[in-house]
C-alpha positions as CSV (number, residue, x, y, z in Angstrom):
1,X,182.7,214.9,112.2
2,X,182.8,211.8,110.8
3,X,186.0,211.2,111.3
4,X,186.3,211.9,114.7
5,X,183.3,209.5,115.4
6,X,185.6,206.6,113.3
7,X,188.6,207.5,115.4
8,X,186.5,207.0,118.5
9,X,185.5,203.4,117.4
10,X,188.8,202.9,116.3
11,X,190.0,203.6,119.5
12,X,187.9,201.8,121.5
13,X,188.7,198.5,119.8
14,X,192.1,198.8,119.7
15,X,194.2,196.0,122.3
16,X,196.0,198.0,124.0
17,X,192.8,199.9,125.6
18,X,192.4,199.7,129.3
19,X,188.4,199.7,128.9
20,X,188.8,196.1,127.6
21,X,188.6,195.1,131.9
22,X,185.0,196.9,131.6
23,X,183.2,193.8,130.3
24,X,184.1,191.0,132.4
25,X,183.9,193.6,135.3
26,X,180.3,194.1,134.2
27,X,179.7,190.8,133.8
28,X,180.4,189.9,136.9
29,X,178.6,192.3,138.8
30,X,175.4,191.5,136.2
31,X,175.4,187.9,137.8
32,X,176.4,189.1,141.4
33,X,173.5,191.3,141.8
34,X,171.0,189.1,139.6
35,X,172.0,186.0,142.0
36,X,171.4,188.2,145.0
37,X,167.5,189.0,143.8
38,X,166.7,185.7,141.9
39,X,166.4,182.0,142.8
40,X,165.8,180.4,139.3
41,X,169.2,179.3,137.3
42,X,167.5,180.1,134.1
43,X,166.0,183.3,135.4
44,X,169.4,184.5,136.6
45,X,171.2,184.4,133.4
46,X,168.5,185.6,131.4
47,X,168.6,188.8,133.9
48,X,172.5,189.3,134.1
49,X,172.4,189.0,130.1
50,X,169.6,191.8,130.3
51,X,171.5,193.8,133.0
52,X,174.7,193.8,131.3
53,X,173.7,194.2,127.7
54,X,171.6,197.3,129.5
55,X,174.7,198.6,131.0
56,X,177.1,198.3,128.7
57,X,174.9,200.2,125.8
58,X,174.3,202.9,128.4
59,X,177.9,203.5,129.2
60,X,178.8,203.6,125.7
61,X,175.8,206.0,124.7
62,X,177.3,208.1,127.5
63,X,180.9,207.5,126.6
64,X,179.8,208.3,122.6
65,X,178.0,211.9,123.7
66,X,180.5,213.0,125.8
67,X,182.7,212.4,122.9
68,X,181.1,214.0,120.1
69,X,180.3,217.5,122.7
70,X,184.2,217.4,123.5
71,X,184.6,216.9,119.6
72,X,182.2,220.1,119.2
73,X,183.4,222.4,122.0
């Protein structure tokens, strides 16, 4: 099991990864859509750092136990 979960990371941090385009893709819609509901500078990057920080360790929770039950089953 344990090596399945370090071939997964190893994977996933490897250049040639097409999920690489997932960050700045998040990144931009984090400011997009915490421009469209805030007015403050400060505010706003505080909020898209929440949002994508949020996101991102959502989709990789997600993208991990999908994993490990495809790993099982």
């Amino acid at each position: 099991m344990w090596d399945a979960i370090a071939g997964f990371f190893a994977d996933l941090v490897s250049l040639s990864n097409p999920l690489w385009l997932y960050y700045p893709l998040c990144a931009v819609v984090a400011v997009v859509y915490k421009t469209t509901k805030l007015d403050d500078p400060r505010k706003i990057a505080l909020g898209a750092v929440h949002f994508f920080v949020s996101v991102s360790l959502g989709m990789f929770g997600l993208g991990l136990a999908f994993y490990l039950i495809s790993q099982i089953f």
